[in-house]
N, C-alpha and C positions, 0 to 999 in steps of 0.2 A: 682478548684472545689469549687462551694457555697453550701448552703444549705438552703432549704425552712425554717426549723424548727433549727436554729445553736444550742437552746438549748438543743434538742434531742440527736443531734449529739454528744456534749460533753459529755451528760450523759453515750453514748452508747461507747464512750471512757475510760470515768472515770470506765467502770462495767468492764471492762475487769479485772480491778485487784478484784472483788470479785472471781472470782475461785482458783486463787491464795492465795489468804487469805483463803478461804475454807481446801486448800491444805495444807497449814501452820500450819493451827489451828488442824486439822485432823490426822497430822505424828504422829506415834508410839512414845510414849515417856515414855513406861513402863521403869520398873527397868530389868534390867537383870540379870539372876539368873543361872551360871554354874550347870550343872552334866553330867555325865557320856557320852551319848552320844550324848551332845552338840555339840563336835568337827567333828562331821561328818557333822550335817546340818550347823555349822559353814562353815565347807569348798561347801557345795554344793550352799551354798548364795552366797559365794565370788563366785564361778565360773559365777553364772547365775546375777551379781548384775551391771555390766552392761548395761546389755540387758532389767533388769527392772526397771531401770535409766531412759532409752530413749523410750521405751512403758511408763513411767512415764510421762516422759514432752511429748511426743507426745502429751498425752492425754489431759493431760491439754493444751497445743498449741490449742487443737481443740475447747476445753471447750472457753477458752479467743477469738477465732476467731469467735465465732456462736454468742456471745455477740456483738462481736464486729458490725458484718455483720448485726445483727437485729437493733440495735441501729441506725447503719448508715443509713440503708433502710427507718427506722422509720423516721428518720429526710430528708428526698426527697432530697438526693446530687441533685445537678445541677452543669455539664458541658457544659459549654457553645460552641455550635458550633459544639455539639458531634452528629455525625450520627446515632450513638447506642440509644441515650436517646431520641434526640429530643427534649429537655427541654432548656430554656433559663433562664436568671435571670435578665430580663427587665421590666420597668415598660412601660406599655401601656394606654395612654388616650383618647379614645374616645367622642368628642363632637358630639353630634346629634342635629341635629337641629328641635326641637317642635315649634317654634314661630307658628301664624296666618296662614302663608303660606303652612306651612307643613299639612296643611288639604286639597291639595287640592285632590279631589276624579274622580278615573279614573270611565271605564264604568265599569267594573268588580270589583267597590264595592271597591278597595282598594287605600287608601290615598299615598300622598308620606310620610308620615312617617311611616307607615305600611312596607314599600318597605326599608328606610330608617332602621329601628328596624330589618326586615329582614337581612339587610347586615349585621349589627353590630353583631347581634347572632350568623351570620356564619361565622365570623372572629373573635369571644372569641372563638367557638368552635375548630377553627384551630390553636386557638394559645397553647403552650406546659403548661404543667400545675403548671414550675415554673412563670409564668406570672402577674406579678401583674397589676389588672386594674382599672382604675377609671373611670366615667360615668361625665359630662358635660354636662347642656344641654344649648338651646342660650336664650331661654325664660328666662323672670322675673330676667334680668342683668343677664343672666349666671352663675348661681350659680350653683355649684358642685350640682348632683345628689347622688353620695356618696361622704360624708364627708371624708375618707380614703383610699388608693388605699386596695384592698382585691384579695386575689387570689380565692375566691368563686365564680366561674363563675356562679354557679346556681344563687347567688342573683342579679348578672349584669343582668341575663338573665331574672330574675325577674321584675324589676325593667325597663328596657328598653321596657316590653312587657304589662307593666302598661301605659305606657305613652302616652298621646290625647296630639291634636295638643292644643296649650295654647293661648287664642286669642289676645297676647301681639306681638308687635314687634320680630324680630330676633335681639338681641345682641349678633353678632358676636365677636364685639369686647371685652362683658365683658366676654363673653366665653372663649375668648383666654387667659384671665387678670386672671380667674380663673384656669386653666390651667398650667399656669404661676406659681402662686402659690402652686398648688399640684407639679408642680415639682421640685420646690425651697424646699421645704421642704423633699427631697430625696438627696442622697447619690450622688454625683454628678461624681459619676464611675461608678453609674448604667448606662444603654444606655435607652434611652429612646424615644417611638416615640408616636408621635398623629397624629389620624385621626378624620378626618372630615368627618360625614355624613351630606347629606344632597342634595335636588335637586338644590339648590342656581338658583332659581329660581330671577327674578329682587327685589321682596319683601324681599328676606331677607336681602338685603343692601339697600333699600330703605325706611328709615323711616324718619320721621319729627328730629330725632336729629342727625344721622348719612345720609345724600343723596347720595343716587348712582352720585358721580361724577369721580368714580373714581380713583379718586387722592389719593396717598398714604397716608395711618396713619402713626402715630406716630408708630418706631420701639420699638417694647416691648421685654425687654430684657429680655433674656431665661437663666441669671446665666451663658452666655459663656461656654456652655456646648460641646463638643465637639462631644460625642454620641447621637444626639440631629436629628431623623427624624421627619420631618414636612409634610402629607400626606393629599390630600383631593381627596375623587372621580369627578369624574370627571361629570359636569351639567348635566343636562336633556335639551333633545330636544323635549319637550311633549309641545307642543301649547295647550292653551286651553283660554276659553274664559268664565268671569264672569258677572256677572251687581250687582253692589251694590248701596245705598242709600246714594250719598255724600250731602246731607242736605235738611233741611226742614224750612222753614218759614211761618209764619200763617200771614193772613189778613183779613180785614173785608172786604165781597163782597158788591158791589158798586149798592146790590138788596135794594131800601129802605124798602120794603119790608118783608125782612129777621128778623128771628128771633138774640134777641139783642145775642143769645147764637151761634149762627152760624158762623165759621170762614172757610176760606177756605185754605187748607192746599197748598203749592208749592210745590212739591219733584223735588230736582235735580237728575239723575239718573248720574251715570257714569260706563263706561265697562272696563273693565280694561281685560290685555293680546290680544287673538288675534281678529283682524277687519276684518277678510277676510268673515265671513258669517253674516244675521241678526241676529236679538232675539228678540223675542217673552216672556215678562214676562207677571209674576202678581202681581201686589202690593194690598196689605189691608193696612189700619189702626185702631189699637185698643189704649188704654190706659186706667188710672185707674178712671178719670172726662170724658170721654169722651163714647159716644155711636162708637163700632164696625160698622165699613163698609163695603161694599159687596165689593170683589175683583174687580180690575179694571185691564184693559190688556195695554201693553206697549211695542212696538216696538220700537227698535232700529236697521237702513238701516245698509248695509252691510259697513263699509268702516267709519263710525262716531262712535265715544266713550261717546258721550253725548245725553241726553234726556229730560225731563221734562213731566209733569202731576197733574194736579188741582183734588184734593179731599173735598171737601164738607164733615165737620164735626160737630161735635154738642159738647158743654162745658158743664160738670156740675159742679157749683162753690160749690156745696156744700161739693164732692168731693175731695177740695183740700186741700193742706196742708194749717198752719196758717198766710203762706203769699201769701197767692194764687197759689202758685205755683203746676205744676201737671206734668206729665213725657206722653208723647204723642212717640206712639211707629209705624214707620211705617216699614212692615214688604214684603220684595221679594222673591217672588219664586225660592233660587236660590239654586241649588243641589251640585253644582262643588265646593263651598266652604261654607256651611252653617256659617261658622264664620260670614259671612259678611251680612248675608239675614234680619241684623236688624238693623236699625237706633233708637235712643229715643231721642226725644231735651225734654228741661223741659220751658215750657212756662206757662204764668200767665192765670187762668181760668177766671179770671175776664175780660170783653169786652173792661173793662178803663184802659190805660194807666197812671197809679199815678204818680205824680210829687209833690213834695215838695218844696214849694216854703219861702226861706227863706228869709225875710223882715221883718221889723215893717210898722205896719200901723200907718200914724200916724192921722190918722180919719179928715184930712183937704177936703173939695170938694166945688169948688166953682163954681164950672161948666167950669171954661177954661178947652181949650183943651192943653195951656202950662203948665198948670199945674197937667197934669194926672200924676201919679208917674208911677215908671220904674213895681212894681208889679201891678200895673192897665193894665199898654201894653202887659207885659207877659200873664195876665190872657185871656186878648182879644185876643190876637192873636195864644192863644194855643187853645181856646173855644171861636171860633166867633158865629159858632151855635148853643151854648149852650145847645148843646146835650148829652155833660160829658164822650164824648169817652174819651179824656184827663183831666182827673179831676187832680184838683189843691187843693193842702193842704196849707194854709199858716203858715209857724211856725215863731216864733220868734226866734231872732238868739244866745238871750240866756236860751234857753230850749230846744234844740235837743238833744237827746240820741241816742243810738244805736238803743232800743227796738223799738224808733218812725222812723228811719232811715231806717229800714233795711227794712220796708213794702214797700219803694218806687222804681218803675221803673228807677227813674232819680231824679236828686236835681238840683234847678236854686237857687244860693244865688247871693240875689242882693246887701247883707249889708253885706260884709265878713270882713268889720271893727267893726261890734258887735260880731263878734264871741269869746268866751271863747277859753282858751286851750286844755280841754277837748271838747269842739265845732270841732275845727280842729282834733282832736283826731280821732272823730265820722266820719268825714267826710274824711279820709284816710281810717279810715277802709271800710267804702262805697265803694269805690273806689277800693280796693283791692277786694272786693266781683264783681265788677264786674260792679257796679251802673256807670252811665253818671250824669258827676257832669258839670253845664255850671254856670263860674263867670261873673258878672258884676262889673264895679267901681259903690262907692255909689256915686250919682247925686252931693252930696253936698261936699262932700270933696274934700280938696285944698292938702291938701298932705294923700298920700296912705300906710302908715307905713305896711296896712295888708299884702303888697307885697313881706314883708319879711317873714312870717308867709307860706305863700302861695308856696316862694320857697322853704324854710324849710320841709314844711311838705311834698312835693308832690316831694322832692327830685331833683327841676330841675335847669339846669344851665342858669338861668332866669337875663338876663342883661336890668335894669330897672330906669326909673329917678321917684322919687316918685311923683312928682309934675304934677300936670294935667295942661297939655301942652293947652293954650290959642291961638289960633289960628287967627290970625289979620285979617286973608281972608279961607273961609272954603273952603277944597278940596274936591274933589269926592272919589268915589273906583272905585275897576279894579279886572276885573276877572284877572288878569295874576297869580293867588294864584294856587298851589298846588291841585290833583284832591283829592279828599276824596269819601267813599262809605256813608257818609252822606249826602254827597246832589248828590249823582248821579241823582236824578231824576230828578232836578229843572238843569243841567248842564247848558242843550240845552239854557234855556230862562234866563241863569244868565247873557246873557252882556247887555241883552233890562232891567232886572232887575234892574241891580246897578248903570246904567246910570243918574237915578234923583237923588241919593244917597249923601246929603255932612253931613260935618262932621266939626264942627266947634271945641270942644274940643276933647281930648282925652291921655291916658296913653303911653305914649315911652317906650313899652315893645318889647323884641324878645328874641328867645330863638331859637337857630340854631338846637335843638334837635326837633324842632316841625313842625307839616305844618301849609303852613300860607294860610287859604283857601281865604281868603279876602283880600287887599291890598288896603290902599289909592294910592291915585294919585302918592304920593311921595314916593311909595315904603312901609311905615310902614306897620307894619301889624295891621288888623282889627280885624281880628278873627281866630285864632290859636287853633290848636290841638295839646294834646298830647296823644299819642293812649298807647293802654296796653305796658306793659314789663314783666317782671321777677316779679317784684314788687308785681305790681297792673293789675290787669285783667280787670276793666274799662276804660274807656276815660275821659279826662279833656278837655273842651272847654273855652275859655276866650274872651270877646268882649275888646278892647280896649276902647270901649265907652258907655257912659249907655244910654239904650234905653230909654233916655228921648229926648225933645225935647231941652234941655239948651245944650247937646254934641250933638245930629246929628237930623235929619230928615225921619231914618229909619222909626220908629213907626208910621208914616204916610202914608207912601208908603206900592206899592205894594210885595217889598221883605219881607216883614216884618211874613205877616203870612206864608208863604211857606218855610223859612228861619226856624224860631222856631219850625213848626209844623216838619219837613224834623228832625231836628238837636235832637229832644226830640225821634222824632219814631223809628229813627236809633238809637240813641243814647241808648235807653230805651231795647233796644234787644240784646246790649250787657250784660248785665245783664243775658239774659239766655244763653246765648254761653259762657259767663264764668261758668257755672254752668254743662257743658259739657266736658270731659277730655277722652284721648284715654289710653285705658284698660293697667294695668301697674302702672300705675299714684300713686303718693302718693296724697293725697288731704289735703290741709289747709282751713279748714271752716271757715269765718271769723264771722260768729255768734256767738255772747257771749255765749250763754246759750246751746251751740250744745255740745251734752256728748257723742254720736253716732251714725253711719250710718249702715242701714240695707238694705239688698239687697232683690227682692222680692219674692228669694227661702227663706229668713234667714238666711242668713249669716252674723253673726255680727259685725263689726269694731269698735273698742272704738278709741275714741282720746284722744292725751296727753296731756299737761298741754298748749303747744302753738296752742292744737287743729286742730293737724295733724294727719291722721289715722296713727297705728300703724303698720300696712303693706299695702303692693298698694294692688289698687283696680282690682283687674282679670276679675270680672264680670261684662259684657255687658248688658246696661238695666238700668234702672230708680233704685236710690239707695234712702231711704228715711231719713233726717236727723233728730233726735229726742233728746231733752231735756233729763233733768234728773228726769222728772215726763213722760217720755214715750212717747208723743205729737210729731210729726209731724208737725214740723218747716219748711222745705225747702225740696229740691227735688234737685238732681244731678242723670245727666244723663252719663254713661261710654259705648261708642263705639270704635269700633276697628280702627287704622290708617289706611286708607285706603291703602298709598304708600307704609306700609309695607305687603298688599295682592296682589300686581299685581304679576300676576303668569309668564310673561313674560318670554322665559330661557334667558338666556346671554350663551356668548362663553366660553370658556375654557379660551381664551386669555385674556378676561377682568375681569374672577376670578382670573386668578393668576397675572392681572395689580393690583388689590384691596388689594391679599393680598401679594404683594411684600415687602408692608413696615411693616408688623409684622412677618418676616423672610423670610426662603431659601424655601416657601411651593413648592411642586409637587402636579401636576393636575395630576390623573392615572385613569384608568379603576379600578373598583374593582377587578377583579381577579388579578390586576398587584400587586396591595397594599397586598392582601393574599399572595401573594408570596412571597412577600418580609419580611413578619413577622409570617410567615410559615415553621418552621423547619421541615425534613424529618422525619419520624415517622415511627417505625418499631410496630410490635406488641407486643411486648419486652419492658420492660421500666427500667431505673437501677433498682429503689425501686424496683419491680417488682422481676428483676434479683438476686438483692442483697438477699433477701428474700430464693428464690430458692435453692441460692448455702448455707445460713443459716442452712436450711433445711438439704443441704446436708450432712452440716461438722457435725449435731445435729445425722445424722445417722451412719454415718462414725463414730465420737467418741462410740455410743451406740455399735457397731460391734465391733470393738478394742476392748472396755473393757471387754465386754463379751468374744472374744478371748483371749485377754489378762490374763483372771481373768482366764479361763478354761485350758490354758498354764500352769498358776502356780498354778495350783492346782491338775492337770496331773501331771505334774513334781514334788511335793512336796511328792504325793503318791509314785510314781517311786523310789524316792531318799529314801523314810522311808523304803520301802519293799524293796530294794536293800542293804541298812542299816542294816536292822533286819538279812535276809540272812547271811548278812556276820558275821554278832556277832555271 
């Protein structure tokens, strides 16, 4: 036998000997005083003294036993396994699953986690009331719902029937890690089981950091516990079918016409779970610089998961924050999972793509065409029409800061041999925000030292000869380079492109970590990529040769503008896709002066000192980043993973192939799982019982004594008037 409350129970142990002490302290303890006809009621005590010996301690037996019996009741005995009580003394944990997925909505109005929160309630209600339980959820890394296991079922019940679907991923697995932990921290003779609610629909193993591949996790050890059930109900077979907004791209339409504020928006549409009928949506777009648009409609055939649709929108730069930047929201029609019915990218209001171009002029112009400098060809061939859709800044390359940095789409340095330390500084952090940084060698140097700097700062395993490689006979280039989404567009016309192409000097760089999109004749690379990581959320581009005419014959030919203009416009959009992160996310702003981000209910995030919010970001939709004078700095966009919405179901077979490697789980029906953590239950309960029979012995002694006392006091008359008689 255990006990819910052991201290009760001790106490109700320990009071047994108050009636006893009462008794002690209570006994007659006069003086005794002979005369005359003492020796008669002397001898009528001895006769009867006995008899009020054992009606003595009866009485008291019953007094110390109704202590005892309330005491014990008081503290909720639990016998485990008893068919009388029905009580057990296990701990139970339930993980539910709230992630993204779990919203998704039947026709009658109710979600799966609604259905979900249902089963959970009626399996605390079945369980016996020494039961201790804890709450798990898989959203926001799985972090315990309650901090403690608690045998208060009312606030499980609480607490489980607060809960909306949370538009984060499913972590299942920190669920289980959590888990893990609450029952590491119990008595390891307790028996213990967890269940798993949830429809385990394809999204909740499908996100961007954990993929539905199936393949076993890492086993998490559960303290070799040997009373250890591992329980999960059993999927859903509910098809249903979504459309959500997997991205957005803005352009300038090709109307000369057009006003210079007008862009036209791209939406990718994607369906995600079942293909077997059409769909018919609606997409708008609203945002905070932008003029609202009248709904557009959008079919997708029966049997395709993909769509597209061109919306025609209007910018207003006055609108935006202090780097141009604004949060553009495009919004669908969609009921079965509203988590998903909203897309935000954060794109610059302004029509010009800004570039910063870092060089020294050094004000020579003599009119040759061999003598144009490498930032004369960039300016031409990024602005041949001098229309300023790509506007160019020129900075010197020892005066770049942050504050003049962080305004640009993208940075071209063509002199990264004038760079200062804090210069490379500036321009890492660039890079980590997201910026398209493309190097040049400088035209006139014979040896390259900044190549050391360059691999230093940008972290890369850069194998280099510093020395600009003089070439006795110039070679060509070869498309056989690597595909990139930077020049997808020029792909088709790249091998009629690079065919007049040669190259007479150039830098003996390669870096195996990179792609090489360009290649001489000889195999070297021309022009190499290094795309985002962990790091850094931009791209790094590098020419092996400067676009002058003393190293090659680009800047003359026809690759030359389609190459720069291609590499800057892609380039330049990384910038807001780094500025885009799925709900959950912690965020590191790489803005100096950023103090914190507000969301456009108000909710407010400060950052810490390395300028990291101080919890993820939950909320979907355009977040605004502000100084420490309140200003509106930048713009970040939080959408949901998509991979972790597809509502797809999976089998039973391939939940318990996923979770094979984090223990011995069972896939059950839910009435199989209530059975098995379902003691029989009578209407009667010990406490209950115990209580009862208290009652009883508390009447039983009141009967006795009042007998008893009426006995000897019957008898004490009897014996005086029997006494008197005879004298």
């Amino acid at each position: 036998m255990g006990f819910v409350t052991t201290w009760l129970a001790v106490a109700g142990i320990l009071s047994t000997a108050i009636p006893i002490i009462i008794h002690l302290l209570l006994r007659n303890r006069r003086k005794t005083y002979e005369w005359a006809a003492m020796s008669l009621l002397i001898e009528a005590l001895r006769r009867h003294r006995r008899r009020a010996r054992i009606e003595s301690f009866l009485l008291l037996a019953l007094r110390c036993l109704a202590v005892l019996l309330i005491g014990t009741a008081l503290a909720q005995p639990i016998i485990r396994g008893s068919l009388v009580t029905g009580m057990g003394d296990d701990l139970v944990v339930i993980i539910i699953d709230d992630g993204i997925v779990s919203g998704v909505r039947h026709e009658d109005g109710t979600t799966d986690l609604d259905r979900n929160v249902s089963q959970a309630i009626e399996l605390i209600d079945s369980l016996s009331p020494g039961t201790s339980l804890a709450l798990v959820g898989t959203s926001r890394s799985g972090e315990a719902l309650i901090e403690e296991p608690t045998l208060n079922k009312e606030r499980a019940r609480k607490i489980l029937r607060s809960l909306e679907p949370v538009p984060t991923s499913s972590d299942i697995l920190g669920a289980m890690r959590s888990t893990r932990d609450l029952i590491g921290s119990h008595s390891k003779s307790i028996p213990c089981t967890v269940v798993m609610f949830g429809s385990h629909r394809k999204g909740s193993f499908s996100t961007s950091s954990n993929p539905f591949d199936f393949n076993p996790i890492d086993r998490l050890g559960w303290d070799e516990r040997e009373k250890l059930e591992l329980l999960t109900v059993t999927p859903t077979n509910d098809p249903v079918s979504l459309l959500a907004i997997d991205s957005i791209s803005l352009r300038k339409p090709l109307d000369i016409g057009a006003s210079s504020s007008t862009m036209i928006a791209d939406i990718e549409l994607r369906r995600l779970g079942d293909s077997s009928e059409s769909m018919n949506n609606m997409i708008r777009m609203d945002g905070i610089a932008i003029d609202g648009t009248s709904p557009r409609s959008v079919v997708i055939p029966k049997g395709r998961d993909r769509s597209s649709i061109q919306i025609e929108i209007f910018l207003r730069p006055e609108d935006a924050a202090k780097d141009g930047s604004t949060i553009i929201d495009a919004f669908v029609d969609e009921r079965v999972l509203p988590g998903v019915s909203r897309h935000s990218l954060v794109t610059s209001s302004s029509r010009n793509i800004r570039v910063g171009l870092i060089d020294r002029d050094d004000f020579i112009d003599d009119g040759g065409i061999s003598n144009v400098t490498s930032m004369e060809w960039m300016t031409r061939s990024l602005d041949p029409a001098r229309d300023g859709i790509i506007s160019i800044d020129p900075i010197d390359p020892v005066s770049i800061d942050d504050r003049r940095i962080e305004t640009f789409d993208a940075v071209i340095v063509n002199r990264p041999d004038l760079l200062s330390s804090s210069g490379w500084n500036t321009l890492e952090r660039f890079s980590e925000a997201g910026g398209f940084i493309l190097f040049t060698p400088p035209t006139d140097a014979l040896v390259h030292g900044w190549l050391e700097e360059f691999k230093s700062t940008f972290d890369q395993d850069l194998k280099f000869n510093p020395e600009t490689v003089v070439l006795t006979k110039s070679m060509g280039l070869s498309n056989d380079g690597e595909r990139s989404d930077l020049l997808s567009r020029i792909d088709d016309e790249m091998d009629e492109l690079v065919s007049p192409i040669s190259v007479s000097r150039l830098l003996d760089i390669d870096d195996s970590s990179a792609k090489r999109l360009l290649l001489c004749t000889d195999g070297r690379p021309f022009l190499q990529l290094w795309g985002s990581n962990e790091r850094r959320a931009g791209s790094i581009a590098l020419f092996s040769a400067s676009p002058t005419e003393e190293w090659t014959n680009l800047p003359v030919k026809p690759l030359m503008v389609p190459l720069m203009q291609e590499l800057i416009r892609k380039g330049s959009t990384l910038k807001s896709r780094a500025r885009s992160l799925y709900s959950g996310s912690i965020l590191n702003v790489a803005t100096p002066s950023a103090r914190e981000i507000v969301s456009e209910d108000g909710d407010s995030i400060t950052l810490d000192r390395n300028r990291n919010t101080l919890r993820p970001l939950v909320r979907t939709g355009g977040w605004r980043v502000l100084d420490s004078t309140g200003r509106t700095i930048s713009s970040i966009a939080v959408n949901p993973d998509l991979d972790a919405c597809d509502p797809t179901p999976i089998t039973s077979e391939r939940v318990r192939e996923w979770f094979e490697g984090t223990g011995s789980w069972k896939v059950s029906d839910f009435n199989d799982i209530k059975s098995v953590l379902s003691e029989l239950r009578e209407n009667s309960r010990l406490s209950f019982a115990l209580l009862l029979i208290a009652m009883t012995v508390i009447l039983a002694e009141t009967f006795l004594n009042r007998r008893f006392s009426n006995n000897r006091v019957r008898t004490s008359i009897i014996r005086s008037d029997g006494g008197a008689r005879h004298a």
